[in-house]
C-alpha positions in Angstrom: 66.7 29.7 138.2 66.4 26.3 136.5 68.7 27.3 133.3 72.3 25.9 132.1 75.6 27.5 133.0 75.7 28.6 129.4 72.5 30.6 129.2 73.9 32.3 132.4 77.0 33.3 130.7 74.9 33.9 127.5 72.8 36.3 129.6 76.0 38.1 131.1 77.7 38.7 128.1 74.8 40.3 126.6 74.2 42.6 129.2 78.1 43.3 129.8 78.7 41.6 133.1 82.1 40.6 134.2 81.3 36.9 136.4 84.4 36.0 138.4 84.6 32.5 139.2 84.7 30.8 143.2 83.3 30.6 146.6 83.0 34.6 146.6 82.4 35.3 142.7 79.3 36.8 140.8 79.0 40.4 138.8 81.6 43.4 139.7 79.4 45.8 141.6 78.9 49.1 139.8 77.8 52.6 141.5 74.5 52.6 139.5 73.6 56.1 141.0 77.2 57.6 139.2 76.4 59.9 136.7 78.8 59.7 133.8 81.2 62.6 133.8 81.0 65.5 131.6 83.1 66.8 128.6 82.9 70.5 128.7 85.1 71.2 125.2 82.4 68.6 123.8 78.6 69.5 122.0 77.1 66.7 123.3 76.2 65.4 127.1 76.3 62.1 128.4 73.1 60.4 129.2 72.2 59.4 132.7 70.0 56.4 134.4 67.4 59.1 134.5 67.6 59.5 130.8 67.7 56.1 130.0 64.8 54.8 132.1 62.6 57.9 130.0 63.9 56.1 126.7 62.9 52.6 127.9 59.5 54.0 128.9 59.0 55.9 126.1 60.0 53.2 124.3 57.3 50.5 125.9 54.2 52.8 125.8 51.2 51.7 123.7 51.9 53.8 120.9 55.9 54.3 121.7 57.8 57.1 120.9 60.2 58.3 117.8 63.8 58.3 118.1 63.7 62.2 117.5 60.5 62.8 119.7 62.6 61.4 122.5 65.3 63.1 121.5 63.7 66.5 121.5 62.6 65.8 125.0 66.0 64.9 126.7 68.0 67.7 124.9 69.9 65.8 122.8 70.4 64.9 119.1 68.5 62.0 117.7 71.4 60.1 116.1 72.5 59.9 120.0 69.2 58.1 121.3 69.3 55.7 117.9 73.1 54.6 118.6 72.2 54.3 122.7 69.4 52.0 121.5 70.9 50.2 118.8 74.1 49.7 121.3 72.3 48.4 124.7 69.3 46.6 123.3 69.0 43.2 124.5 67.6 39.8 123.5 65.2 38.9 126.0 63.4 35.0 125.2 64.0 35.5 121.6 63.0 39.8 121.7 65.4 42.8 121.2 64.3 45.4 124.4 65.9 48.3 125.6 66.8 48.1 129.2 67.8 51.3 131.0 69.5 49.1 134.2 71.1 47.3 131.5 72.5 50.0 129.5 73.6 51.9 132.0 75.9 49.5 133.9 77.3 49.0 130.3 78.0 52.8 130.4 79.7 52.3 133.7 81.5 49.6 132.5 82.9 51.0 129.4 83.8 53.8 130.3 87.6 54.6 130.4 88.8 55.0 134.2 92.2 57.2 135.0 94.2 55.5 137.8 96.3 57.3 139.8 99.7 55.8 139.4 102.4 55.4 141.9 105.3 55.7 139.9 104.3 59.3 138.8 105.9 60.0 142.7 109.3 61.2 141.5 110.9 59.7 145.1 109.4 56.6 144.8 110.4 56.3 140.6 114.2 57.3 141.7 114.0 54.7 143.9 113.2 51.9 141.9 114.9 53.6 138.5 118.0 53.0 141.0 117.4 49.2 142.0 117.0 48.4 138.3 120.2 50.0 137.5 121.3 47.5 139.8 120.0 44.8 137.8 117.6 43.6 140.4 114.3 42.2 138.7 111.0 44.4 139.4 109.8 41.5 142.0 113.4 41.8 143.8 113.1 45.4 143.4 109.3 45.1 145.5 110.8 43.0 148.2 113.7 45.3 149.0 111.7 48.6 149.3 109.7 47.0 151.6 113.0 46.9 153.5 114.4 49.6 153.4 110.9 51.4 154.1 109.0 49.3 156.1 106.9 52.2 157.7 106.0 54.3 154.9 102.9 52.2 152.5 103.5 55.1 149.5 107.2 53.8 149.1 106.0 50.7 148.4 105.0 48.8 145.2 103.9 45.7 143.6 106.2 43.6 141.0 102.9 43.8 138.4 103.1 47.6 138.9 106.7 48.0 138.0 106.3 45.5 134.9 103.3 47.4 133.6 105.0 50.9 133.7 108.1 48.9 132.1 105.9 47.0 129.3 102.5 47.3 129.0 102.1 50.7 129.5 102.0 52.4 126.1 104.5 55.1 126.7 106.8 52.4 128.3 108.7 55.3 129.7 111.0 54.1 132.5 112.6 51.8 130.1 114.0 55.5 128.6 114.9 56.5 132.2 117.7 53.3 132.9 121.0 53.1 132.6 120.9 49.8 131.7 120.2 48.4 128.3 117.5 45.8 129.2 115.4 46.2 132.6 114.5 42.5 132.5 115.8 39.2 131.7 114.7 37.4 128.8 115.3 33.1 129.0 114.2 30.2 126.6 110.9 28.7 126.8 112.4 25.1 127.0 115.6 24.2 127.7 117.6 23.0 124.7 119.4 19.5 125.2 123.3 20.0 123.8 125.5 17.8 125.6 126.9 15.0 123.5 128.2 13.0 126.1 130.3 9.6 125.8 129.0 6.5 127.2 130.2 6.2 131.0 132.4 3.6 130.7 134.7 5.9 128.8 134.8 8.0 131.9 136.6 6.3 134.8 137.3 9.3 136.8 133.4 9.6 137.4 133.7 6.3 139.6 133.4 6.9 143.4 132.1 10.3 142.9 128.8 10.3 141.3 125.5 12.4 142.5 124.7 9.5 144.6 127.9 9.2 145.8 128.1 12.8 147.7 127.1 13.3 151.5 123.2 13.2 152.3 123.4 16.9 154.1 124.1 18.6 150.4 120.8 18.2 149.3 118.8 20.2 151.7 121.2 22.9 152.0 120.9 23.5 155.7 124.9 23.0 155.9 127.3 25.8 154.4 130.0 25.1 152.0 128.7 22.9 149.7 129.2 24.5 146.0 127.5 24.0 142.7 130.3 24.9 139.8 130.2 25.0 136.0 131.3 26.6 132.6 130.4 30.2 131.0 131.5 29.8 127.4 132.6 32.3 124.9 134.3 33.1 121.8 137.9 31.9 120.5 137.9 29.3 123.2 137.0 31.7 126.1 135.1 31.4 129.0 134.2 31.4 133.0 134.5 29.3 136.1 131.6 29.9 138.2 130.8 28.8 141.8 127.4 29.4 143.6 127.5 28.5 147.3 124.2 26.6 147.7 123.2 27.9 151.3 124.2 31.5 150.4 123.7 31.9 146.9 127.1 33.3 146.7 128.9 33.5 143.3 132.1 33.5 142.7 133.5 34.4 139.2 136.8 33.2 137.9 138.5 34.0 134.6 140.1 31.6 132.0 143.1 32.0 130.2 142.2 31.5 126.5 141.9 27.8 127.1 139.4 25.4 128.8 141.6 22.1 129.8 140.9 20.2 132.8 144.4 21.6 134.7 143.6 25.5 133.7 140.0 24.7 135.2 141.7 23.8 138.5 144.3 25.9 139.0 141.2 28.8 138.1 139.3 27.2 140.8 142.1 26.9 143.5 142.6 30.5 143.0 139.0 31.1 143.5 138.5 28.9 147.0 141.7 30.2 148.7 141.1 32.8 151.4 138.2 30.9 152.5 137.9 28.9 155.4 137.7 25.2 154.9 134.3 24.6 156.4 133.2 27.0 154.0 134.5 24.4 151.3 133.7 21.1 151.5 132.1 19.8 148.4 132.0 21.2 144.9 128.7 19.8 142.0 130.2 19.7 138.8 128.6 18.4 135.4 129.9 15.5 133.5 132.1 17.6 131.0 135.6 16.3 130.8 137.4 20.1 132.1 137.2 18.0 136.0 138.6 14.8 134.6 141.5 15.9 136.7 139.2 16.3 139.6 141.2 14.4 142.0 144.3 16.8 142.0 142.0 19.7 143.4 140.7 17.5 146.1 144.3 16.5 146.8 145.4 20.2 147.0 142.2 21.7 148.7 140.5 19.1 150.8 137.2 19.8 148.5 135.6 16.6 147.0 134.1 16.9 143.6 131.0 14.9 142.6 128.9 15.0 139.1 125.8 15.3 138.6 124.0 12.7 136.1 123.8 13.3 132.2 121.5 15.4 130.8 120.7 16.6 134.2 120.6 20.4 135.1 118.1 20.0 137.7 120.8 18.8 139.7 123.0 22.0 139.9 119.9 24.3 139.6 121.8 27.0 141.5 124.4 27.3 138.7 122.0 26.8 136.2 120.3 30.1 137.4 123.5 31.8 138.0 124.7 31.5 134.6 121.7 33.1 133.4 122.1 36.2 135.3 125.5 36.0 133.9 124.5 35.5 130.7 122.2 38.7 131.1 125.7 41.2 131.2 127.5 38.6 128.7 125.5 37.5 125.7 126.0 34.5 123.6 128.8 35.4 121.0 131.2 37.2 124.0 134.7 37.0 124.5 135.5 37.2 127.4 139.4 37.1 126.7 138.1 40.7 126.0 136.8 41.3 129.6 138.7 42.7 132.4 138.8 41.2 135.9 137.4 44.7 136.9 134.3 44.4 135.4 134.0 40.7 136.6 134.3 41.6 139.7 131.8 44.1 139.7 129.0 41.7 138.0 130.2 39.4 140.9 129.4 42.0 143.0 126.0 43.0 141.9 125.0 39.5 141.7 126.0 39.3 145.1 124.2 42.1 146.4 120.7 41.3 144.6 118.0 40.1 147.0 116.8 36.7 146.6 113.6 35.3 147.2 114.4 32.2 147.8 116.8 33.5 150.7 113.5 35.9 152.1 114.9 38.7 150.4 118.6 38.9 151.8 121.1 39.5 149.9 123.6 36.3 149.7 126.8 38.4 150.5 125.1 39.2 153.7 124.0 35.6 154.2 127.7 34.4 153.4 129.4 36.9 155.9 126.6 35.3 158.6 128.2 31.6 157.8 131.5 32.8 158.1 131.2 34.8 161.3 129.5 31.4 162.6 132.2 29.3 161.1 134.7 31.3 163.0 132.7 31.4 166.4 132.6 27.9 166.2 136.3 27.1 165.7 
């Protein structure tokens, strides 16, 4: 048409148009033969094309018509045909018209639509009400009723759905239907640096078994047993020893004793390894904090070499990194988890383990662990 971009946006705002943007964009397409529904507890009626293309011609005569002469004639009141006027006029090359096309799309447009939503099925809400007990997040919760209906369409839903009924929706009321205290996990924007490490030369038990130092088939992950290991701190010198097996996604969850030195850490971690098989256990990805300086022993006693990842560098461990934020999502900051029993570790270890994970195409890493060990012992 020979204009600017900005006159055609110009020209859709003013007559209500939604553009969307690409290869297969323009204007949402509008049924402009509906006719707007009807309040029967309400006085007035809604106006149709019909009655709008009478105002726009009535309105365009030689000698056009008054507001309540053209109200008389539809049936209505003539403070409706002055706010329909005043509401969906438009500039046209400097000129306010009424257009009927115009004002009714707007109509169409604006008016509020009832969706039918899924969740109001009372098998399909128990369904994911259960999964978010669970802790599994809405998109996890998406993935694994696909599974476990993979022939029935109205069991399934989309993440956005769940979220919606969860949040945006004003009501919010499956929130008031959990058993849990928060449905979804909540993380920083940007990661906070904390570590105050001492220059490297002060740490000779790094040498020999730095990042770059560790076997080449760790990084992609295609071969089982290689482990990614870190710290959960509390209160009053409490905390965790936690182990994610980076194949699997496995966690493993170990209590310690009111103190966080390098030879508690271990023996923690011993306990934690034993029972499995040793292919299943062959490196371990630790941070530069000074609770592995004795990390030679463990090797000694398990056969499992330790390497550390560079400072300042969580990126390298992001398997732990992620863990310990589902971890921190039962135990808040400020816990202490002297006050914690192994029972309930055990069952967060357990629902951790149990959750599907995306990155594993939705199975669940104890599944994926009990694969590697089956193989393991097939092999042997």
């Amino acid at each position: 048409m020979g204009v600017s971009r900005m006159t055609v946006d110009r020209w859709a705002a003013s007559a209500g148009l939604d553009l969307n943007m690409g290869a297969i964009g323009g204007v949402t397409p509008l049924p402009m033969d509906a006719e707007p529904p009807q309040t029967a507890s309400r006085s007035y009626r809604r106006l149709t094309l019909a009655d709008r293309s009478f105002i726009q011609a009535a309105l365009t005569m030689p000698e056009p018509l008054s507001m309540r002469r053209i109200a008389a004639e539809l049936g209505v009141s003539a403070s409706t045909i002055s706010r329909e006027v005043r509401a969906h006029s438009v500039t046209d090359w400097g000129e306010q018209r009424y257009s009927a096309d115009v004002a009714h799309y707007r109509a169409l447009h604006d008016r509020p639509r009832s969706r039918i939503r899924k969740l109001d099925d009372p098998q399909l809400r128990g369904q994911v009400i259960d999964l978010l007990n669970l802790k599994y997040s809405p998109e996890q919760v998406a993935a694994e009723l696909k599974i476990m209906f993979p022939d029935r369409k109205e069991m399934h839903i989309s993440h956005e759905s769940i979220y919606q009924e969860l949040y945006v929706q004003g009501r919010g009321a499956l929130r008031h239907e959990l058993t849990v205290v928060k449905a979804l996990r909540t993380g920083r924007s940007k990661r906070m640096p904390r570590s105050k490490l001492p220059a490297r030369n002060t740490r000779p038990w790094l040498d020999g078994a730095r990042l770059s130092d560790r076997p080449a088939e760790v990084n992609d992950r295609a071969v089982p047993g290689h482990w990614e290991g870190d710290l959960v701190v509390g209160r009053e010198n409490s905390g965790l020893v936690t182990l994610v097996e980076r194949s699997s996604r496995y966690v493993l969850i170990g209590h310690l004793p009111g103190c966080r030195d390098s030879a508690t850490v271990i023996d923690v971690l011993e306990r934690m390894i034993e029972g499995l098989p040793a292919d299943l256990v062959r490196t371990i990805t630790w941070d530069q904090r000074q609770e592995m300086a004795q990390h030679a022993t463990f090797t000694v006693a398990t056969g499992c070499r330790v390497f550390f990842c560079d400072p300042h560098s969580p990126w390298q461990q992001g398997s732990n990194e992620n863990t310990n934020g589902l971890i921190r999502d039962f135990y808040p900051k400020g816990t202490n988890f002297g006050e914690i029993t192994d029972a309930d570790l055990t069952e967060v270890q357990r629902l951790l383990n149990i959750r599907p994970r995306k990155t594993l195409g939705w199975r669940k890493p104890c599944n994926v662990l009990s694969e590697l060990i089956a193989g393991v012992a097939l092999a042997s």
